[in-house]
C-alpha distance (Angstrom), angle and dihedral (degrees) to the residues before:
residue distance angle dihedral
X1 . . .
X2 4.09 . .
X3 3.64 81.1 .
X4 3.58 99.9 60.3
X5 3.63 101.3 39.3
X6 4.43 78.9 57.8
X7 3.53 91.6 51.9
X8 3.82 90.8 49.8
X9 3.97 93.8 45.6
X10 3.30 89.9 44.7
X11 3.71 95.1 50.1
X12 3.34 96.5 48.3
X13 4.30 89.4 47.6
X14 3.64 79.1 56.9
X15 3.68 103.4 52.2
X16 3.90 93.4 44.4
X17 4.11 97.5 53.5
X18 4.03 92.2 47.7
X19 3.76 87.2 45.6
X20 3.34 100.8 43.5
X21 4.09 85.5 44.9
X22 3.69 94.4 45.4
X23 3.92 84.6 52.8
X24 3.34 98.1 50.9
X25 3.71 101.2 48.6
X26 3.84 86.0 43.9
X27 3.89 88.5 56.9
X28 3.89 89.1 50.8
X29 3.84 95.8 41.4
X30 4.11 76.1 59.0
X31 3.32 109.1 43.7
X32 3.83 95.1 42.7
X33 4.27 115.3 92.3
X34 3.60 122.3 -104.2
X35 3.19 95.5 -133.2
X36 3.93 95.0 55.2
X37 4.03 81.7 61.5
X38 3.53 98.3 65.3
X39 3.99 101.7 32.2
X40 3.93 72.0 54.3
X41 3.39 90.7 53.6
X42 3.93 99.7 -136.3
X43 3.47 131.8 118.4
X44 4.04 116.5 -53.1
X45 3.29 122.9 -89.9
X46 3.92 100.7 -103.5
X47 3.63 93.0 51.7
X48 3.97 90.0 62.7
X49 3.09 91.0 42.0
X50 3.93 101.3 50.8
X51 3.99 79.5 41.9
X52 4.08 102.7 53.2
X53 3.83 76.3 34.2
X54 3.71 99.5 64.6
X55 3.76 88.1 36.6
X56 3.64 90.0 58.3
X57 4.16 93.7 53.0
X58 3.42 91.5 47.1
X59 3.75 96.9 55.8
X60 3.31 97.6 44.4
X61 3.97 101.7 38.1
X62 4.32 100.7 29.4
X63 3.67 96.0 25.5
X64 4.34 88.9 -172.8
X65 4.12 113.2 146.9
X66 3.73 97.7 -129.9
X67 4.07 85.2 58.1
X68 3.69 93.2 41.9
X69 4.15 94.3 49.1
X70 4.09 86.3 47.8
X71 3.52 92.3 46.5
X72 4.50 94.1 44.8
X73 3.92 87.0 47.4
X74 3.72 87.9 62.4
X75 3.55 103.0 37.1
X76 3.97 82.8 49.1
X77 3.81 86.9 49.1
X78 4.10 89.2 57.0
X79 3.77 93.7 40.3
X80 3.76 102.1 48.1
X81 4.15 97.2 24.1
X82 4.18 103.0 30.1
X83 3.75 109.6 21.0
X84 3.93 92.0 66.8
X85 3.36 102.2 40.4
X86 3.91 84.3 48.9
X87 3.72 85.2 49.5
X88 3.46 100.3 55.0
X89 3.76 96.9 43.3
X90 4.01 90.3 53.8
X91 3.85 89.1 50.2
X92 4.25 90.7 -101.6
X93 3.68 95.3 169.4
X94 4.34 121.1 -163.6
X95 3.66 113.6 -147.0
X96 3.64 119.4 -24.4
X97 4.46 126.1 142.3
X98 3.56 115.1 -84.4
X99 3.63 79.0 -111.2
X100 3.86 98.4 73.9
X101 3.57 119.6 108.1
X102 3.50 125.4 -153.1
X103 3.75 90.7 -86.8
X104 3.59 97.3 50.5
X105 4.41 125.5 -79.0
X106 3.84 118.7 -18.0
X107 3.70 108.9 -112.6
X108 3.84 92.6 -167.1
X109 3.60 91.8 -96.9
X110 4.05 100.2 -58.9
């Protein structure tokens, strides 16, 4: 019995971090420019979409491992691989002072 009430909690632990990951790379996928994709040169815009997409459905409607793995490795392809590189060619910055300008700090004109 302790086992099955495991499997269970850790099924459902499962289901809610590739979910929640296949809806947040979604939302990025969105949210990002197409342009940015192909001065990026990766994969357009609709095909990550349709991709994170089908990932998404498929976790939340046929919730099988194999399909959720398959569907994490390419969310965790777009996050690690795409989102940056879209990132840094939309002008994404990481870090920085609120006193950085889009060329770097302000140095009060020196």
């Amino acid at each position: 019995m302790l086992a099955n009430g495991f499997d269970s909690i850790l099924s459902l632990v499962t289901f809610l971090v590739f979910t929640g990951f296949a809806v947040a790379a979604f939302a990025f996928a969105a949210t990002a420019r197409e342009d940015a994709y192909r001065a990026a040169d990766k994969q357009t815009k609709k095909f990550w979409l349709i991709l994170l997409g089908i990932n998404l459905l498929l976790n939340l409607l046929l919730p099988m491992l194999f399909l959720q793995i398959a569907g994490l490795i390419a969310a965790i392809v777009f996050m690690v691989d795409v989102r940056p590189a879209l990132r840094q060619i939309s002008g994404g910055r990481r870090g920085g002072s609120s006193s950085d300008g889009p060329y770097g700090p302000y140095n009060g004109g020196r």
